[in-house]
N, CA, C and O atoms as CSV, one atom per row, in Angstrom:
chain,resi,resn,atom,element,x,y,z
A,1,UNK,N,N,112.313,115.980,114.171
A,1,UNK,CA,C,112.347,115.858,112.726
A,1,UNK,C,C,112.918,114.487,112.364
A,1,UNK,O,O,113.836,113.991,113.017
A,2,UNK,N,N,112.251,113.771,111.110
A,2,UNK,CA,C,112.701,112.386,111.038
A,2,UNK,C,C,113.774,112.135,110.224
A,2,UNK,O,O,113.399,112.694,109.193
A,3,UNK,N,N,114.581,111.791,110.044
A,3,UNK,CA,C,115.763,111.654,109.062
A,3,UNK,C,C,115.851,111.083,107.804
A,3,UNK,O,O,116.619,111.287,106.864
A,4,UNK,N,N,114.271,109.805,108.074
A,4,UNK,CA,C,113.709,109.418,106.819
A,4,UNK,C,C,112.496,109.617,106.509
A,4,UNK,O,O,111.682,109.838,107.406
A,5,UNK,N,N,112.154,109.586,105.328
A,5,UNK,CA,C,110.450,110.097,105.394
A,5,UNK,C,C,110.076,109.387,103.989
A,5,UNK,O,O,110.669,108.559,103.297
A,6,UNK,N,N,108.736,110.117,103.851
A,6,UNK,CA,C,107.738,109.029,102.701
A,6,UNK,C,C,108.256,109.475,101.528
A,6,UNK,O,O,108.414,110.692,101.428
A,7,UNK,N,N,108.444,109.041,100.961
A,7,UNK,CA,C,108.833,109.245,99.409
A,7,UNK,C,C,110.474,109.569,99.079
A,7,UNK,O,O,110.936,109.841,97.971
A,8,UNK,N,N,111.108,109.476,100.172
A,8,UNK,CA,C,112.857,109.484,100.117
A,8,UNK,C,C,113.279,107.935,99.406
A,8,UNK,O,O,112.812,106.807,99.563
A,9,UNK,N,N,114.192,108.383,98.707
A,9,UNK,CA,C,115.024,107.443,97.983
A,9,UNK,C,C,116.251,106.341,98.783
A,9,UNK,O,O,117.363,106.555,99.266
A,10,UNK,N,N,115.492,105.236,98.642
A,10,UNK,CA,C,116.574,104.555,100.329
A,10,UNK,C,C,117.054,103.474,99.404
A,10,UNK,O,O,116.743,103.001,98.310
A,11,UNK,N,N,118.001,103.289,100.391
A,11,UNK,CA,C,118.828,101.889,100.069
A,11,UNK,C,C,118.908,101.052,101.059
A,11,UNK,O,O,119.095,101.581,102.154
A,12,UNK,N,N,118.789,99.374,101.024
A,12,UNK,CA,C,118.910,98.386,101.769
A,12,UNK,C,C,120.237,98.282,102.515
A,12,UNK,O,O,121.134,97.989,101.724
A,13,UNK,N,N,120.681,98.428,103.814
A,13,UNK,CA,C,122.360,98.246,103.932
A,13,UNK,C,C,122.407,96.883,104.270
A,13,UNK,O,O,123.524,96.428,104.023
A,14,UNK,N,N,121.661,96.082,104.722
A,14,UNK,CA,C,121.815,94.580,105.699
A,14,UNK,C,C,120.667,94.185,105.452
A,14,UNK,O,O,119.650,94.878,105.419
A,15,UNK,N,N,120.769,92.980,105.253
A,15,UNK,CA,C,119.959,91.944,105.564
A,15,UNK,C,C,119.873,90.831,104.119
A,15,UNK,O,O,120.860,90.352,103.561
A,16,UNK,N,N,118.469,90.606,103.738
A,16,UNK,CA,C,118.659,89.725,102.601
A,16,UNK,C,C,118.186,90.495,101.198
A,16,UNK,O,O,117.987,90.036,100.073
A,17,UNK,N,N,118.099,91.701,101.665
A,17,UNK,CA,C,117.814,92.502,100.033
A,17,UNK,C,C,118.483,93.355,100.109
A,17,UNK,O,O,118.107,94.416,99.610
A,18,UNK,N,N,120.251,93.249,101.008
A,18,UNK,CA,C,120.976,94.435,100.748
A,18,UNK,C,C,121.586,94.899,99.307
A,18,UNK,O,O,122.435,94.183,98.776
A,19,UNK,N,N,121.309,95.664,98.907
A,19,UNK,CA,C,121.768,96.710,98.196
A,19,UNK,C,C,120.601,96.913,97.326
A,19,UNK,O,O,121.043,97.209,96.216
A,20,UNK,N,N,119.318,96.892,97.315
A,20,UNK,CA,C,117.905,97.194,96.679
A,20,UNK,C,C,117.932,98.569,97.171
A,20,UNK,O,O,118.324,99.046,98.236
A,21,UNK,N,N,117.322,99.177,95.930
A,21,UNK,CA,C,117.075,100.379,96.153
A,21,UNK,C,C,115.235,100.454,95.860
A,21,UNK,O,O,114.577,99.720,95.123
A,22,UNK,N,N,114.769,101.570,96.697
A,22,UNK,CA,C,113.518,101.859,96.137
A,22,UNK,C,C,112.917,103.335,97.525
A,22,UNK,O,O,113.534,103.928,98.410
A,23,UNK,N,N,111.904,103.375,97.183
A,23,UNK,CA,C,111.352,105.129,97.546
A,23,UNK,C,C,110.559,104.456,98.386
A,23,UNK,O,O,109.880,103.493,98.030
A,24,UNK,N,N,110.605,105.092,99.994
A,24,UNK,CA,C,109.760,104.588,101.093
A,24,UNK,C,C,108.396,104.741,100.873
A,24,UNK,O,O,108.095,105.899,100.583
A,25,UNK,N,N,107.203,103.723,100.927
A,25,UNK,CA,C,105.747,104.268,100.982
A,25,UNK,C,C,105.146,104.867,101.663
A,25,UNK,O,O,104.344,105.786,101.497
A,26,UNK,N,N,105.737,104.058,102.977
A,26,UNK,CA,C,104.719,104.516,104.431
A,26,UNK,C,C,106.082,104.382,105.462
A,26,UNK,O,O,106.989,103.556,105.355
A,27,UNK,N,N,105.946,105.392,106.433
A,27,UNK,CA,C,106.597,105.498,108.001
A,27,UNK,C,C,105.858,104.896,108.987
A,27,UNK,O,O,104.784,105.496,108.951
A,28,UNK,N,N,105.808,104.139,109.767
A,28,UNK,CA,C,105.056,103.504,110.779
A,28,UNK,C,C,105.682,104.103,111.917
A,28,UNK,O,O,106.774,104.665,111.832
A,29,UNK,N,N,105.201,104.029,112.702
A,29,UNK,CA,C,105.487,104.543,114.340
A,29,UNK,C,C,106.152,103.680,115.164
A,29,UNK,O,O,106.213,104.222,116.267
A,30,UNK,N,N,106.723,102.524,115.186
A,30,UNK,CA,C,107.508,102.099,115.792
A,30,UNK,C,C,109.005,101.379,115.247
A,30,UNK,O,O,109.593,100.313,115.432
A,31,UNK,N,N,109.259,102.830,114.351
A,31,UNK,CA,C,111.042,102.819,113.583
A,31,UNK,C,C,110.610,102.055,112.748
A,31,UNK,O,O,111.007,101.069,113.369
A,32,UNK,N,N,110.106,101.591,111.814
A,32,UNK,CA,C,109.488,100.491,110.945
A,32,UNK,C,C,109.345,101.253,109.231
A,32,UNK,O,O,108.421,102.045,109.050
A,33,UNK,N,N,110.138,100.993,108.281
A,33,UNK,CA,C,109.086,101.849,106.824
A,33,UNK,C,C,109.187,100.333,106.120
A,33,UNK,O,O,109.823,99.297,106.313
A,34,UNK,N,N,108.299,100.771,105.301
A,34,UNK,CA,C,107.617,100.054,104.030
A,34,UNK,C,C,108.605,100.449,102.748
A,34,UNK,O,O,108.616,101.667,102.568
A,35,UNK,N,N,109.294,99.832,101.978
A,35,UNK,CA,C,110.008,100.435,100.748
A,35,UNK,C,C,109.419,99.602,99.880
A,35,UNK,O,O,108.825,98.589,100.248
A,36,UNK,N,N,109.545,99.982,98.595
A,36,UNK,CA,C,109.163,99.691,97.452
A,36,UNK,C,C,109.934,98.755,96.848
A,36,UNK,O,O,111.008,99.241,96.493
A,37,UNK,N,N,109.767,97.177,96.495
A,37,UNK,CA,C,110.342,96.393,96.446
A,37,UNK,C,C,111.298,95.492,97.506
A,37,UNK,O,O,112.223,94.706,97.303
A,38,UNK,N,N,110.633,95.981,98.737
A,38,UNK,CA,C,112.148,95.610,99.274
A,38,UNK,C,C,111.034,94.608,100.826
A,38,UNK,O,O,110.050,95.040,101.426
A,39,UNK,N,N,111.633,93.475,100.969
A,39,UNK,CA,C,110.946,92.625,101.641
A,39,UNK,C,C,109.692,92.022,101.134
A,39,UNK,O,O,108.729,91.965,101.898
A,40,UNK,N,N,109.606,91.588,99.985
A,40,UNK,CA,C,108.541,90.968,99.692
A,40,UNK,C,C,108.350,89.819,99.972
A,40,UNK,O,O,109.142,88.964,99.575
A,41,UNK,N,N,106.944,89.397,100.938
A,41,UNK,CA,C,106.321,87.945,101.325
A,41,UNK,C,C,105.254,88.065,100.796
A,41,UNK,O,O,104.816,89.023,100.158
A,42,UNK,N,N,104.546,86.591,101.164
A,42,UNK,CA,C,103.526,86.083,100.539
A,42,UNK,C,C,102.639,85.511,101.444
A,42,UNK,O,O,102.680,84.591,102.260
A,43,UNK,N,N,101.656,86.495,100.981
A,43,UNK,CA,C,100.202,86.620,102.648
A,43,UNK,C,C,98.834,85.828,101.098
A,43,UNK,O,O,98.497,86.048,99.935
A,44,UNK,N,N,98.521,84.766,102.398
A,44,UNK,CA,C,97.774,83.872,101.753
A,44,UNK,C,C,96.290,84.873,102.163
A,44,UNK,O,O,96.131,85.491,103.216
A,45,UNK,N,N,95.373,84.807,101.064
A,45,UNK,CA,C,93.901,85.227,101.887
A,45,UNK,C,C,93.162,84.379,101.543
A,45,UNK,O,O,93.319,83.457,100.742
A,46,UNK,N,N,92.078,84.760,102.326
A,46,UNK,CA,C,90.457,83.856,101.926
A,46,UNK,C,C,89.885,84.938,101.086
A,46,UNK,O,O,90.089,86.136,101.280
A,47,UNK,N,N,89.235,84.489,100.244
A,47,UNK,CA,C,88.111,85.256,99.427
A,47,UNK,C,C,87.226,85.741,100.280
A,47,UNK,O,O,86.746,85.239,101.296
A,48,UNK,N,N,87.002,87.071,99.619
A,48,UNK,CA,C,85.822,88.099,100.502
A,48,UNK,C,C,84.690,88.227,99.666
A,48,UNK,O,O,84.674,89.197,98.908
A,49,UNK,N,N,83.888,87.561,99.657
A,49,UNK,CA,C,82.754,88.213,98.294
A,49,UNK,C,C,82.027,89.705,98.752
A,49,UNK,O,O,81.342,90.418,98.018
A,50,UNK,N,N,82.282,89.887,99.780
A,50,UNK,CA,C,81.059,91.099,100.053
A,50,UNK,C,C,81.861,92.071,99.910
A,50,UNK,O,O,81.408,93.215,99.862
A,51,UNK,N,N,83.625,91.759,99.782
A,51,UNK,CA,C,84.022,93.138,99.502
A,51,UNK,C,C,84.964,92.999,97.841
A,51,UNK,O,O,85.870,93.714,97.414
A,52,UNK,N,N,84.255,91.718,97.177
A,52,UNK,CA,C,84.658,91.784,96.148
A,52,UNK,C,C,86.122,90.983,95.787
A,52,UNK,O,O,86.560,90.980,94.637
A,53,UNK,N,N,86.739,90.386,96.778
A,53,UNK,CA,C,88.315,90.227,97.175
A,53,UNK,C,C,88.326,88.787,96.853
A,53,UNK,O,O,87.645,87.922,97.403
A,54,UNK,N,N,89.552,88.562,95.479
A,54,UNK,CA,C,89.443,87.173,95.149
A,54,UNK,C,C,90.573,86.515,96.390
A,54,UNK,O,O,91.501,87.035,97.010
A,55,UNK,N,N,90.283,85.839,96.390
A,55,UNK,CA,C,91.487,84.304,97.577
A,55,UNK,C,C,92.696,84.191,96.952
A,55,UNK,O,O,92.673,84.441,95.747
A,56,UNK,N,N,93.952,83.826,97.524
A,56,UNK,CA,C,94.673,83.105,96.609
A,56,UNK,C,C,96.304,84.307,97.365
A,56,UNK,O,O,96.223,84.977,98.394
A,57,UNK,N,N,97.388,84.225,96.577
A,57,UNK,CA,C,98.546,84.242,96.984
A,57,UNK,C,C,99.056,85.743,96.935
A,57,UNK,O,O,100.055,85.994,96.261
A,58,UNK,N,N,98.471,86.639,97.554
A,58,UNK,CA,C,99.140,87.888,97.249
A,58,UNK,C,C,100.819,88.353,97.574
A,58,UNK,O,O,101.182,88.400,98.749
A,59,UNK,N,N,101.604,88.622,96.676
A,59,UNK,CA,C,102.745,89.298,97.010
A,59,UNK,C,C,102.528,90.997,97.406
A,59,UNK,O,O,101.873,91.879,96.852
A,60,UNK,N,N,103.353,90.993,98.559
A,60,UNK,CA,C,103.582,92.368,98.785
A,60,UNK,C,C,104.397,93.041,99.565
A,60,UNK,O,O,105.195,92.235,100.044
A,61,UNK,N,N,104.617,94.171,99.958
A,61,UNK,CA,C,105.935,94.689,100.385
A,61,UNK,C,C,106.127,94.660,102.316
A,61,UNK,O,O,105.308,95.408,102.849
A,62,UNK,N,N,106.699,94.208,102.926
A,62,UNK,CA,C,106.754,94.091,104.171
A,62,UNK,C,C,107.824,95.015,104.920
A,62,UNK,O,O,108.830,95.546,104.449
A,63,UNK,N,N,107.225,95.060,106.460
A,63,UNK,CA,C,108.226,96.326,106.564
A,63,UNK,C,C,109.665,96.063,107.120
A,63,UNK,O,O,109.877,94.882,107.395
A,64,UNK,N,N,110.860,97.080,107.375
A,64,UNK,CA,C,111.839,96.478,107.506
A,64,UNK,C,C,112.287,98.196,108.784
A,64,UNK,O,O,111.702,99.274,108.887
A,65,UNK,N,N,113.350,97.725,109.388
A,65,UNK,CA,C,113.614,98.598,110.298
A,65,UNK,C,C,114.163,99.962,109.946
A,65,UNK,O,O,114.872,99.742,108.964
A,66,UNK,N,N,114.206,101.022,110.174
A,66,UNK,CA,C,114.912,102.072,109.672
A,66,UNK,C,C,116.299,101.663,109.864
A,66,UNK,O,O,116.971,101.636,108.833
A,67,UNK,N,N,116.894,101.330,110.983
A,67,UNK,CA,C,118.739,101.148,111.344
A,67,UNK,C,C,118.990,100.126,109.999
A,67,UNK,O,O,120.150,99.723,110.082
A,68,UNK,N,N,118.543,99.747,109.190
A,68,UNK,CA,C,118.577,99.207,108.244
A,68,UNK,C,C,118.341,99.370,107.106
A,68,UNK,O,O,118.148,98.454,106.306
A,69,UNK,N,N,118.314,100.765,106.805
A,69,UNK,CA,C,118.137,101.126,105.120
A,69,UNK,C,C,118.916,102.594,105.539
A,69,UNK,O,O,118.888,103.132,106.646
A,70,UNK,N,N,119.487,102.982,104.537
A,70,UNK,CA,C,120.389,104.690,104.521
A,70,UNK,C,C,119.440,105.007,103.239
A,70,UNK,O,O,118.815,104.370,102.391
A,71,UNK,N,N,119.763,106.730,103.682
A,71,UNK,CA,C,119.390,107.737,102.402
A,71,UNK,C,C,120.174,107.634,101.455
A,71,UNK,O,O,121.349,107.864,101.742
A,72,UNK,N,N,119.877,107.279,100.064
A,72,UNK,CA,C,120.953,107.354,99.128
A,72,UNK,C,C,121.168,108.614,98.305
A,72,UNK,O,O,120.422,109.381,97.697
A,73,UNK,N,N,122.274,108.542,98.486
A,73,UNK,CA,C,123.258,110.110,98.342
A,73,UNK,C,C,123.379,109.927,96.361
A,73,UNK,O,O,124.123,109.032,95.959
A,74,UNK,N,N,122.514,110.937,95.130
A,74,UNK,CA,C,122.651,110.839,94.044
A,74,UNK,C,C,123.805,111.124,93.428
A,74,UNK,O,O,124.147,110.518,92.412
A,75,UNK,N,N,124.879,112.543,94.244
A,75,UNK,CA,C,126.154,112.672,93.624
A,75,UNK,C,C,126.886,111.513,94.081
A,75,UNK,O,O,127.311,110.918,93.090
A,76,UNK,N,N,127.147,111.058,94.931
A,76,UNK,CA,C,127.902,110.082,95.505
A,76,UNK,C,C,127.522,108.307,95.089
A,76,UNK,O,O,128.115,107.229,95.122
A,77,UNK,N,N,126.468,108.714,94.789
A,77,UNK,CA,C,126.005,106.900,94.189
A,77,UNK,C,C,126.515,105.771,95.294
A,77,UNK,O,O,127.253,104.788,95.220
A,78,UNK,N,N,125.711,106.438,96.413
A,78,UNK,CA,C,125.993,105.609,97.759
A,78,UNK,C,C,125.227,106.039,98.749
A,78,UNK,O,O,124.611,107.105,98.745
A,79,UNK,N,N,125.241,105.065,99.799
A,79,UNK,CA,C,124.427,105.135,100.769
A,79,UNK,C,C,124.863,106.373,101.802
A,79,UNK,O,O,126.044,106.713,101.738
A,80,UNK,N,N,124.148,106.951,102.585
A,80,UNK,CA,C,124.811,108.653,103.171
A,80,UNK,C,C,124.083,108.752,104.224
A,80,UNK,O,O,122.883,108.480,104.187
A,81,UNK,N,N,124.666,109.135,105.269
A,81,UNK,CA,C,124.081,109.315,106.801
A,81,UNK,C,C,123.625,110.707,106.782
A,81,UNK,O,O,124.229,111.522,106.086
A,82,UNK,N,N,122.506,111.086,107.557
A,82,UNK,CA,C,121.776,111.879,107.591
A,82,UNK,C,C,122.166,113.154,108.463
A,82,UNK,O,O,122.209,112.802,109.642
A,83,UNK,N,N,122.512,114.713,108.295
A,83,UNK,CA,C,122.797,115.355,109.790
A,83,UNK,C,C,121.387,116.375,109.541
A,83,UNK,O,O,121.119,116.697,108.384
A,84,UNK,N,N,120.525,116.851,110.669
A,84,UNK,CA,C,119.624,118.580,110.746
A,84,UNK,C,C,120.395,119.442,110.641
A,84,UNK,O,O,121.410,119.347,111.331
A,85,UNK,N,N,120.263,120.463,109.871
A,85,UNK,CA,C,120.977,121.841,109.812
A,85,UNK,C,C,120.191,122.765,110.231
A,85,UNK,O,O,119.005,122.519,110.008
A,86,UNK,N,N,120.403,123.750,110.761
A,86,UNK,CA,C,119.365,124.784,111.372
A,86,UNK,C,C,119.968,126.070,110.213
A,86,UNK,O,O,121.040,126.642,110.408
A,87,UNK,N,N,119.137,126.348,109.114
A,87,UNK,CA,C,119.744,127.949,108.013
A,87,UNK,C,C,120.038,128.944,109.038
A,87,UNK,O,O,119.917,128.901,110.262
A,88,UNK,N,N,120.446,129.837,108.257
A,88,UNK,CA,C,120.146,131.330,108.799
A,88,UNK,C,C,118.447,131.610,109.023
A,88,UNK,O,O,118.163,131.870,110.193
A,89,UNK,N,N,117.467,131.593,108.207
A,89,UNK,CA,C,115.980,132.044,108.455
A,89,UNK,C,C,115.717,130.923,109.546
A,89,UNK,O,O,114.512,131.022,109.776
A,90,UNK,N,N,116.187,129.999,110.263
A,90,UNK,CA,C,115.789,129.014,111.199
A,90,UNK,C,C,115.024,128.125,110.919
A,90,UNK,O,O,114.558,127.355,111.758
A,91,UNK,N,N,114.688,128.077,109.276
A,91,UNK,CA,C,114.642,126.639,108.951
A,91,UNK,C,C,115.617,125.376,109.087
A,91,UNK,O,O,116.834,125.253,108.951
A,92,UNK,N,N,114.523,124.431,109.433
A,92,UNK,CA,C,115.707,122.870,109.300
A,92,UNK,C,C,115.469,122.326,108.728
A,92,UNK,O,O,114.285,122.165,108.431
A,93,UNK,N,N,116.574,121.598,108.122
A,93,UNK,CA,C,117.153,120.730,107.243
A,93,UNK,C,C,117.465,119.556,106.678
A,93,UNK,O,O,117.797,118.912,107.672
A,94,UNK,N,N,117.557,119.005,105.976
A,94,UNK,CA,C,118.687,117.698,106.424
A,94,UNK,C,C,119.672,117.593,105.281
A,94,UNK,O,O,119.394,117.487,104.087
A,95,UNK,N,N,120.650,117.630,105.739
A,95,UNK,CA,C,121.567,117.107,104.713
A,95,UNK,C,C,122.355,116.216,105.005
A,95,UNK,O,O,122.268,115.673,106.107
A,96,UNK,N,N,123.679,115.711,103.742
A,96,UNK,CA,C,124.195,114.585,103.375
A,96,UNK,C,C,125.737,115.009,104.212
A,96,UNK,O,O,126.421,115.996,103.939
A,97,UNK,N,N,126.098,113.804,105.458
A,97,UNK,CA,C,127.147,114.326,105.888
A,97,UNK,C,C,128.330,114.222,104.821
A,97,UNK,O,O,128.913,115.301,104.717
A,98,UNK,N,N,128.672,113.555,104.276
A,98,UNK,CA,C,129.532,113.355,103.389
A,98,UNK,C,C,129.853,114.342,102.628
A,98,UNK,O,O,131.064,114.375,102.410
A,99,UNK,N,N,129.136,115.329,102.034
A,99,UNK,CA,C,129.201,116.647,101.106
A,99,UNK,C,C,128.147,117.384,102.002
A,99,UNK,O,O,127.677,118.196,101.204
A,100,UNK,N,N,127.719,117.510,102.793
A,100,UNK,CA,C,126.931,118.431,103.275
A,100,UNK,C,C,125.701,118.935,102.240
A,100,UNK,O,O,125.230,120.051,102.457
A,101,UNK,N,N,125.321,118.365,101.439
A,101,UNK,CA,C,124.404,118.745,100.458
A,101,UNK,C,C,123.005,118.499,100.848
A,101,UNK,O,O,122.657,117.324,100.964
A,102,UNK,N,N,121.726,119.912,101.177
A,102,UNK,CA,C,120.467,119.789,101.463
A,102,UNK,C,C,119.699,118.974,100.488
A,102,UNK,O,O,119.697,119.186,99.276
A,103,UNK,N,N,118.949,117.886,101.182
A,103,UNK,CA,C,118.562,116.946,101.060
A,103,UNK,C,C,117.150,117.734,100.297
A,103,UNK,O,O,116.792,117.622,99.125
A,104,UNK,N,N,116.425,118.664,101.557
A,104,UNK,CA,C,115.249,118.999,101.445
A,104,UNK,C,C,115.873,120.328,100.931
A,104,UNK,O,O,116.892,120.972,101.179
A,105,UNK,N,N,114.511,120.481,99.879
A,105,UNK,CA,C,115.229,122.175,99.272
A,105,UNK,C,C,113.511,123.273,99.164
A,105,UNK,O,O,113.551,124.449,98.802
């Protein structure tokens, strides 16, 4: 089970957009997500006419490592490390070690 996932609410801890917040897009497979606002470069293209695609300077979101963004915790208005809980019905979990509060409901 992953500790972060698509559409969780993250925060930057390190690097050059620490303390940006934004909601992961995509999980990649080698520890890698995509967040929303967060690492933006600038990928030059060539124009595509056959698929319609003008040339010129696109901004967009680049990916950044998981050991480098935390789940942000809404009661706490801070960044919060992740633990699995196994319920009583043997569902799992995740919650906020700090308050123990289920993440997933």
């Amino acid at each position: 089970m992953r500790k972060i996932r698509k559409g969780d609410d993250v925060i930057v801890i390190t690097g050059k957009d620490k303390g940006k917040r934004g909601a992961v897009l995509q999980v990649l497979v080698n520890d890698r997500v995509v967040v929303e606002n967060v690492n933006i470069v600038k990928r030059h293209t060539k124009p595509n006419p056959a698929r319609n695609v003008p040339g010129g300077i696109i901004e967009k979101e680049s990916s950044v490592h998981i050991s480098n963004i935390a789940l942000f915790n809404p009661v706490t208005k801070r960044a919060d490390r992740v633990a699995i809980k196994v319920l009583e019905d043997g569902r799992k979990v995740r919650c906020f070690k700090s308050n123990n509060e289920v993440v997933d409901v």
